[in-house]
N, C-alpha and C positions, 0 to 999 in steps of 0.2 A: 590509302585505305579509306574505302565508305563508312562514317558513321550516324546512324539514322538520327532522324531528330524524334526525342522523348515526346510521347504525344502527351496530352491532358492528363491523364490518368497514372503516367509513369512514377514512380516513387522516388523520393531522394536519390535511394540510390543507385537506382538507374539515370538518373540525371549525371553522377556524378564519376561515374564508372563512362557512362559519355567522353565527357571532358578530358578524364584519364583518358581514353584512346585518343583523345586528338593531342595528348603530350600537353595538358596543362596540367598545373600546379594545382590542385582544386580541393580548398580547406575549410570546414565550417565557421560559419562567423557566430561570435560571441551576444547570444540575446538578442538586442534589435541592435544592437551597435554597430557600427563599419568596420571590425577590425576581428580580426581570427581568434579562433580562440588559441590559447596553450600559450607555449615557446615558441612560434609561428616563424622568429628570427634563423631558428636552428636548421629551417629547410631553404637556405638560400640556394642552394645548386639543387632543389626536386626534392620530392617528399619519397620515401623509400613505398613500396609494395606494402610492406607490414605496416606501417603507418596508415594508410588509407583502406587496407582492408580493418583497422583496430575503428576508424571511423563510420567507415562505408561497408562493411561486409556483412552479413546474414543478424548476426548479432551484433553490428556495430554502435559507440555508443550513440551517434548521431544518425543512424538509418532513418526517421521522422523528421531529420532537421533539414526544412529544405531552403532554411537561410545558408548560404553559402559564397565561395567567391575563390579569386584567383589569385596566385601569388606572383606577380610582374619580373621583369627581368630575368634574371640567368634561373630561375627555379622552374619555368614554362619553356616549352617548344624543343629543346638540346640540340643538336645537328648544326650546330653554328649559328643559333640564332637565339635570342632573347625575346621575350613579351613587350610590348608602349602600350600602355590607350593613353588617350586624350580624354581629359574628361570635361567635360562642357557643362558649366554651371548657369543655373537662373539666378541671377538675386537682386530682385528688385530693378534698376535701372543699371545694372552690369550683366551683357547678357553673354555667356562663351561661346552661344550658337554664331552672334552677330562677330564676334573677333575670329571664329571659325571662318566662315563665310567672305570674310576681306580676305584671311588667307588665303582663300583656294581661290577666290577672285585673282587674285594678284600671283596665282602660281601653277593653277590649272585650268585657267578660262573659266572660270566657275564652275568647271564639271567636277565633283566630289568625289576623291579615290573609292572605288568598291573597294570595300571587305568589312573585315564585321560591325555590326555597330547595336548597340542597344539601346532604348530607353529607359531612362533610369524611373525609379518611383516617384524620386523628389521632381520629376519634370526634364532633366538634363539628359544627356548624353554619355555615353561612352562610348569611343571610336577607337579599334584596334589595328595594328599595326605590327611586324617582325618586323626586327632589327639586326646586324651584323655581331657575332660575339666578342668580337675586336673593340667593339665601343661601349661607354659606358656612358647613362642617364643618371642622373640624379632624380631622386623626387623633386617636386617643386608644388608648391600652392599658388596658383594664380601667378604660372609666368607671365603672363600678358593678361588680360580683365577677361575675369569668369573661366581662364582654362586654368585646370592641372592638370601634372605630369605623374602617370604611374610606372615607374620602371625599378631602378635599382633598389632590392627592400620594400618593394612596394605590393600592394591588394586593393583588389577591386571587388565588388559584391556583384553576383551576378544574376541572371535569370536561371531558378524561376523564384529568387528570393521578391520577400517583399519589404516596401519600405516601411518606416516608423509611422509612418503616415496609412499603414494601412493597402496602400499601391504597389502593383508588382513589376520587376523589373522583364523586363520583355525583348525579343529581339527580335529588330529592324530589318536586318541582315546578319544570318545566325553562322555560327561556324560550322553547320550539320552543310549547308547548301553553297557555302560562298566562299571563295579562295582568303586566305589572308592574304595583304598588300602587303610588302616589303614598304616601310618609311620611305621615302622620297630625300630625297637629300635638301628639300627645301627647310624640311619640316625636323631634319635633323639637327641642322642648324637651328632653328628655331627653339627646340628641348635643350637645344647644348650640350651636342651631341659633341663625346670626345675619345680620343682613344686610349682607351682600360689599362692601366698596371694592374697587373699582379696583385693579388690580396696576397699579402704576410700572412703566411701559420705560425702562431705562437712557439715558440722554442721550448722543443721537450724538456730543457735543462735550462734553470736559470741563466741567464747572461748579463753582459753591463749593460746590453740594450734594453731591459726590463728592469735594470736596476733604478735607485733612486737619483746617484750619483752618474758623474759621465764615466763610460770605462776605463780601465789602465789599460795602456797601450803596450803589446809585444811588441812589436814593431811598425812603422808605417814607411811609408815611401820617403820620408825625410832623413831614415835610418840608414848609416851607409855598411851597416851590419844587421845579420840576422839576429833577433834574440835566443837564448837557449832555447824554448819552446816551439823552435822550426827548423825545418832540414831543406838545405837549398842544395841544387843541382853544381855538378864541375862551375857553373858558369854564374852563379849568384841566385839562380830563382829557387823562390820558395816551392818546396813539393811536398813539404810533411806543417802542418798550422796554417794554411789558408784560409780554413775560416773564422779561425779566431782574429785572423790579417784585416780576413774581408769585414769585419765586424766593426774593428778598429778604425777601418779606416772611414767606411761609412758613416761612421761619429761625429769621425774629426770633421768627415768633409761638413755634414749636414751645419754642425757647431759653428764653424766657420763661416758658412754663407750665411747663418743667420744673425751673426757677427757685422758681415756685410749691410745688412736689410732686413731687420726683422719682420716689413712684411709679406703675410704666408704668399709664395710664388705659386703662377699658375699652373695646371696640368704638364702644357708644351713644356714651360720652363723646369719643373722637374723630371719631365726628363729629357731634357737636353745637357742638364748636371747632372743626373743620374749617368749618360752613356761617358760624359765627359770624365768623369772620376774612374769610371769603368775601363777605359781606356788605360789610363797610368795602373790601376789594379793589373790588368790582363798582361802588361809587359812587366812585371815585379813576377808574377805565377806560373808553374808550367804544371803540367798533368802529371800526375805519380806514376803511371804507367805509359812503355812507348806506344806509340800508334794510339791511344787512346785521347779524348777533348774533355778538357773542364766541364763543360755540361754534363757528360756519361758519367763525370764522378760529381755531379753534387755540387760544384766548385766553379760556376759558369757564372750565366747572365743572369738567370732563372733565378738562381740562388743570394744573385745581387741584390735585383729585384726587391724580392721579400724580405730584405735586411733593410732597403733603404723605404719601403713602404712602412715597415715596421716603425722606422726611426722618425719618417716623416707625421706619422698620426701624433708624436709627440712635440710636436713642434712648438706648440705653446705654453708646455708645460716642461718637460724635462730638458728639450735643447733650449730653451730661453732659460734654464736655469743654470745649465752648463756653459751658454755664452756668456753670463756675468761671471764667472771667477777668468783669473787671468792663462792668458794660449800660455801653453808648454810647447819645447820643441817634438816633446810624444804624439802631441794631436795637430800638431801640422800636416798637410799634404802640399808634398812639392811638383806643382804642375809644369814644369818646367826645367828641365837639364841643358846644365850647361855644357860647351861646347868647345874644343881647342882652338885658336884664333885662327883662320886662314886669309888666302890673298882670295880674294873674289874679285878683282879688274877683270880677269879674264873672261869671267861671265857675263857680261855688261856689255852690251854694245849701244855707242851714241847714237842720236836721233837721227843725224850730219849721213851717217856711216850704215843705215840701214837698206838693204837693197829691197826691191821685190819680189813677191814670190809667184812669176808669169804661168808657169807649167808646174801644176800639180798628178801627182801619176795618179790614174782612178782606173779601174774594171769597167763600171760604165758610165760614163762622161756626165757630168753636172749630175749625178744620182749618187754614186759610189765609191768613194774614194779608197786607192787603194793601201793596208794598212790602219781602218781606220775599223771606228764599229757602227753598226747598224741595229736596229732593234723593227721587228716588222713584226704587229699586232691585230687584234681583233677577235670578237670572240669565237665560239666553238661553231663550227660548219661556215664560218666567212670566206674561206678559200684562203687561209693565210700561210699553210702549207702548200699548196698548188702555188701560188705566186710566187712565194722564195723558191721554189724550184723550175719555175720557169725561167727567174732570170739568172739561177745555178747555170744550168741547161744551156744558156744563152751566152752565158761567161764562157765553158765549157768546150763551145763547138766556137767559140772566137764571133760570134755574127754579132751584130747589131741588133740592138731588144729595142723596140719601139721608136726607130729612128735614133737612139742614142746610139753613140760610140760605144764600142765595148772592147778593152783590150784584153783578150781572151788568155787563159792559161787551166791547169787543171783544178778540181774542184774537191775536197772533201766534205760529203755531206754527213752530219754523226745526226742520226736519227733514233733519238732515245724511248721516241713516243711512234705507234701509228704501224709495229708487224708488217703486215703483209702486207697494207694499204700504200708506204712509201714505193714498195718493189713495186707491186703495179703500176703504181704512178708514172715511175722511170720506165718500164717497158711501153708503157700510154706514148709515151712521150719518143721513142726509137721506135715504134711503129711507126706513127703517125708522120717520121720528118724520115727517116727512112737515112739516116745520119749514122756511121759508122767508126769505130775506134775512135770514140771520143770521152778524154782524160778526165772521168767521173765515177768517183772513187764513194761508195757506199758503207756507213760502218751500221749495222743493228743492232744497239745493244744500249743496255743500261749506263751513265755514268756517273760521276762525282765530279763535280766542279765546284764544290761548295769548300770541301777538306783541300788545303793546301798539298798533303802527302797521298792525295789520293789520286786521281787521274789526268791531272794538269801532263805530268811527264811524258802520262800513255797518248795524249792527244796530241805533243810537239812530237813524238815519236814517230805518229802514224802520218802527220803531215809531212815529214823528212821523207817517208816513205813514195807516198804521194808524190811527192815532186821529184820523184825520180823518172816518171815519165812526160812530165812536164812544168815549166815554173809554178807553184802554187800559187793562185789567185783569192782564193774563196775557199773559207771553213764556213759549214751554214749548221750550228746549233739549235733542234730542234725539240722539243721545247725549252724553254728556261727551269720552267715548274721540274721537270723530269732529270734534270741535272743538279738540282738544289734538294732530291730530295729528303724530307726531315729538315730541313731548315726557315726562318722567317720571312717569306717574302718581305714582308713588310717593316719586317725591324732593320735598321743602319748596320745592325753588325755582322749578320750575313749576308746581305745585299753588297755590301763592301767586301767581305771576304770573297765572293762569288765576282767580281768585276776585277778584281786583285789580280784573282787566274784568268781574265780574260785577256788584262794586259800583258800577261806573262806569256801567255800564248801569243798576243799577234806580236810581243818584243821580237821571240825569238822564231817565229815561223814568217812576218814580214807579212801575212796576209790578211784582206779584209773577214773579220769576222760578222757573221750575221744571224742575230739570234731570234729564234719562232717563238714567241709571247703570247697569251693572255690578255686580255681585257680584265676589271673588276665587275662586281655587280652593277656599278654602274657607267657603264661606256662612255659616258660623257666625259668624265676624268681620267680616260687616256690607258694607258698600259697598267696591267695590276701592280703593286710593289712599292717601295723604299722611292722615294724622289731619288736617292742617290742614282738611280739606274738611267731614267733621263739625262742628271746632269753629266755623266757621264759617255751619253749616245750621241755621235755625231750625227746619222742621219733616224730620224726618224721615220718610220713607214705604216698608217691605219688603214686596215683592210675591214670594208663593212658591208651589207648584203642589205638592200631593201626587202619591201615586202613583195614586190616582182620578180627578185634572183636576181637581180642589177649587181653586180660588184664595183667596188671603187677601190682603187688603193689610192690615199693620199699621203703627199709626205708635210708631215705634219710638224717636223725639227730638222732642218741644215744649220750646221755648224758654222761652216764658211758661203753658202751657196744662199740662194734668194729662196727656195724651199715654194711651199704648196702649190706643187704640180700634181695631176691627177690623170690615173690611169683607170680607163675601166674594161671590164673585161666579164667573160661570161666562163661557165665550165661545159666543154664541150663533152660527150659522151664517145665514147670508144672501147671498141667490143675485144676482148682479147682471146675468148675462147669458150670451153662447153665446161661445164663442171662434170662429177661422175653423176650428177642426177639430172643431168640434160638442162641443166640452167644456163643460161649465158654470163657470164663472167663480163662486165665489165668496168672503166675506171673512165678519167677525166682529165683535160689537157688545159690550160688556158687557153682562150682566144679573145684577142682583145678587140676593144668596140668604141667607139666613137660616143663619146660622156655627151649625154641629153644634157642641153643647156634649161637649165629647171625656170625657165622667167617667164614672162605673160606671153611672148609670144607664142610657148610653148604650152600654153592651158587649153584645154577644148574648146571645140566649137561650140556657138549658143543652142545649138538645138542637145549638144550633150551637155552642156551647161543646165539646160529645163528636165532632162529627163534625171540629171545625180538631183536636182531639187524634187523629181515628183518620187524618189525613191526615198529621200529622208523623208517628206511629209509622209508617204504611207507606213516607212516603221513606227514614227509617232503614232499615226493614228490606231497602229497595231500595238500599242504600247508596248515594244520591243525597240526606243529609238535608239537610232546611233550614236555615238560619242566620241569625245576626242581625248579621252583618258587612257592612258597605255595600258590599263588595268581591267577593260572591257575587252581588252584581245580575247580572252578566254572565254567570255559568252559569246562571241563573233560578232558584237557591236563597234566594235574599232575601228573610224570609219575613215582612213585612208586604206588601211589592209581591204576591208568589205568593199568600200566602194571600186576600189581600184582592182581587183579581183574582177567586181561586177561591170565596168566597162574597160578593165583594158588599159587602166591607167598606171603610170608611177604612184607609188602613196605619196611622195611629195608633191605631186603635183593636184592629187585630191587636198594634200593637206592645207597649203597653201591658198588653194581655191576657197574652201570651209573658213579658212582665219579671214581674209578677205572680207567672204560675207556674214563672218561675225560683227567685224569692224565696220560696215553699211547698215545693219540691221535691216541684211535680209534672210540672215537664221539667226538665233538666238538657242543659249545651254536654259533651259529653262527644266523646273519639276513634272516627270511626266504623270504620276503616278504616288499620289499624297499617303497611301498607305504604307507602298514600300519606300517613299523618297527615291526614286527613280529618275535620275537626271540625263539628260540627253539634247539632240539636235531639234528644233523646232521652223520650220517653214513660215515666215513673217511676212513677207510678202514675195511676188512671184515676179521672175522675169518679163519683160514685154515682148 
């Protein structure tokens, strides 16, 4: 959605009815003060319609007030994402511009992310930024000299306020005309940037966890009986007082490790105690009704969550006052069960006695092993579905894929994402090779791989099936996302659940599984998800696309094998037929291609060398220059995309070439453009 920029004359609040259309948080501030007026705290997730029409509406009581500003964090932007500025302080001989400035030196070649930024009255800066809803910022005053941080609970004053001083705040680059940047992961780190638990909602009904005292315990894990206040199944789990269970035991745990160490633990380490207690919880509980999960009733992670963020804000006050009186056997948690003695020799084999392992069975030779799992990624339009289906396709008819061996057998492909685009695909692919009854089995349809009781059984069923016209080879699970869905990529305890049934699957089908992935927001960090998912992937496989259409698959994890081999490959076009409105119909095939070796020998020649220089010097000189910031894609300043576009190059090998003659200083990222701070490529001196 376009929203105009309020010219000179516009009133409060049309300023402010602005900003609500672009999804910010946008709340009067108090007098000449920095700080909102009212209960300001109480809109942490958004300020409600009525609330901002009671402010900003016809009769509102601040329609004249055009001191105003934003509320950071989860209360701005929704859709996944949170508010940051950076705010950049003058004072005196600590400047935030200049601790700014080393940063993006030292992280973006000196060229400064677009997106918004203003100048403040007092002289400073504020520079904005979105963020992922997964993570959480703290405020901070002068994390490094002359910056803060506005995020979690936080407010910024904006334009068209003015400062104490008389001076009004302005913007640089305004959010009416300029994309907001996603934070950079340099810069997240930098804030201290972490990932979010759960905010605890107060307990409608008192509990021991709001009490003064530590709670009395019904029961905990150290109990080799239920108390009277719960009902356990034929087999000992609790199904009636688990959350009085889960309350208890969360006490004891927290009581306990502060027991250990009373100093407060970090983010990571809470929760890595948090999943660790959760675990001994989740085998003590079972769901009240069948076919139904702890989460659906209330009595999950979610709910753990919130009991132990609850417990943990008390950490210096009520569990440090519970760790001084003396443990009971009530508030123990027993992490650990014991175990009837057995012979384990058998397991064991000496060093003396070990043989080697010469032939391992694989689908396609030093790539795939078979039995084993794969993970092949990248993100949306990189060909990562075309590639896992060409070398299905290649398993399938028994041939050789790329000069590898392939020991061929039949395939099930379960394609949960992609309609009518997989069908096509497959006919692409039997047109074009002209290959007949060949054992490649198509499933369309949605599945569950997440729930244990849910479609584990139907996909060893269908693979039984399968291989009744030839040994099964290859199951290719297409997407991950669409198999999980409703569950946490990101969190350990579905990512785990969800690998559980993958093992169960290739247990009892024997075949290589291969799953179509995701990338995150930011590629550089590999497949989206849980670590547990990697450590778990024997081969890994990144599929990535330049700014040419260049494809690469590289294997980026072997388990047992030497790994980073690279395949590149292009999509080929092929026509399959007429639509009823006379269009042609068609899809795409791999063909693969011999990988440009990116090194100097492979850079331009000098006279295309002098003409990419007479083209950055005339966007400079049209003050439109180019730049090297991923963030200028959008205005078409991006200058391995633009250049390499413009003569026909790789963008790596524009890119490459640019860093080069940054490093010589024969271009330089200098200011083009001192009104808007326009940074860009500069022509320093010229080739001979």
């Amino acid at each position: 959605m376009t929203v105009e920029l309020p010219d000179d004359f516009a009133s409060a609040c049309q300023w402010a009815d602005s900003y609500r259309a672009l999804s910010l948080a946008v709340i009067p501030a108090a007098g000449r003060e920095k700080i909102p007026v009212g209960k300001w705290r109480e809109f942490q997730t958004g300020i409600p319609q009525t609330v901002h029409d009671r402010w900003y509406g016809d009769d509102g009581e601040h329609r004249a007030n055009y001191r105003m500003g934003f509320l950071t964090g989860a209360a701005s932007l929704g859709d996944g994402w949170k508010l940051l500025v950076v705010d950049l302080d003058e004072k005196g001989s600590v400047s935030g511009s200049a601790t700014w400035n080393h940063w993006v030196a030292d992280n973006e070649l000196g060229c400064d992310p677009e997106t918004w930024r203003a100048r403040t009255g007092g002289g400073g800066q504020h520079i904005y930024f979105r963020y992922p809803a997964h993570l959480s910022i703290r405020n901070a005053q002068e994390t490094i000299a002359g910056i803060d941080v506005r995020a979690e609970g936080g407010f910024v004053i904006a334009p068209p306020s003015r400062h104490q001083n008389g001076k009004q705040y302005l913007w640089t680059f305004s959010p009416f005309d300029t994309e907001l940047a996603e934070a950079p992961a340099w810069l997240l780190d930098k804030v201290g940037a972490t990932e979010a638990l759960p905010l605890a909602a107060a307990p409608a009904q008192p509990s021991a966890l709001s009490s003064s005292s530590p709670p009395r315990a019904e029961t905990t894990a150290a109990d080799p009986q239920a108390s009277p206040h719960q009902i356990t199944d034929a087999w000992g789990h609790i199904v009636d007082g688990r959350d009085a269970y889960m309350r208890d035991m969360v006490w004891a745990a927290i009581v306990d490790w502060y027991r250990e160490c009373p100093i407060p633990p970090t983010s990571p380490e809470v929760e890595q105690k948090l999943l660790e207690v959760y675990a001994v919880y989740e085998r003590k509980v079972r769901p009240r009704e069948a076919g139904n999960t702890l989460e659906n009733e209330g009595r999950g992670l979610s709910a753990f969550r919130e009991k132990w963020a609850y417990a943990m804000r008390q950490w210096d006050t009520k569990v440090a006052a519970a760790a001084k009186e003396k443990p009971t056997g009530s508030h123990r948690v027993i992490w650990e069960q014991t175990s009837p003695s057995v012979d384990l020799s058998a397991e064991l084999e000496w060093f003396d006695d070990i043989s080697p392992v010469i032939s391992t069975p694989y689908i396609v030779k030093d790539v795939l092993d078979l039995g084993a799992m794969s993970v092949v990624y990248g993100p949306s339009n990189s060909g990562k579905t075309f590639f896992a289906l060409d070398i299905a396709y290649h398993v399938a008819i028994d041939h050789s894929w790329r000069a590898q061996r392939v020991a061929g057998g039949s395939v099930l492909y379960l394609a949960a994402e992609g309609g009518n685009g997989i069908a096509n695909r497959i006919v692409g692919l039997r047109k074009t090779s002209g290959v007949v009854d060949v054992p490649f089995a198509l499933r369309r349809a949605g599945l569950d791989l997440l729930n244990p009781d849910a479609d584990t059984e139907r996909v060893i069923k269908l693979a039984e099936e399968v291989e009744k016209r030839a040994p099964l080879k290859l199951i290719v699970i297409d997407t991950l996302s669409r198999v999980i869905a409703g569950g946490d990529e990101n969190g350990p305890v579905d990512m785990t659940a969800f690998i559980k049934n993958i093992d169960r699957i290739r247990h009892a089908t024997g075949a290589h599984i291969m799953i179509v992935h995701h990338t995150g927001k930011d590629a550089a960090k590999g497949a989206r998800g849980h670590s547990s998912l990697r450590a778990a992937t024997d081969t890994e496989i990144e599929v990535s696309v330049d700014e040419m259409e260049t494809r690469l698959a590289k294997v980026t994890k072997q388990r047992d094998l030497p790994g980073g081999e690279e395949f590149a490959f292009k999509l080929d076009p092929v026509a399959l037929g007429v639509d009823d409105d006379g269009d042609t119909v068609t899809t795409c095939v791999v063909l693969p291609m011999e990988k440009q070796a990116q090194t100097d020998d492979f850079l331009p020649p000098r006279t295309t060398c002098k003409a990419i220089l007479k083209a950055v010097d005339e966007a400079w000189k049209a003050k439109h220059p180019f730049s090297m910031a991923p963030q200028s894609k959008a205005s078409g300043r991006y200058a391995p995309r633009a250049l390499g576009q413009q003569f026909d190059l790789p963008g790596k090998v524009i890119e490459t070439l640019l860093i080069s003659w940054i490093d010589n200083a024969i271009v330089a990222v200098e200011m083009c453009d001192s009104d808007t701070k326009k940074r860009g490529l500069k022509v320093l001196e010229w080739l001979d």
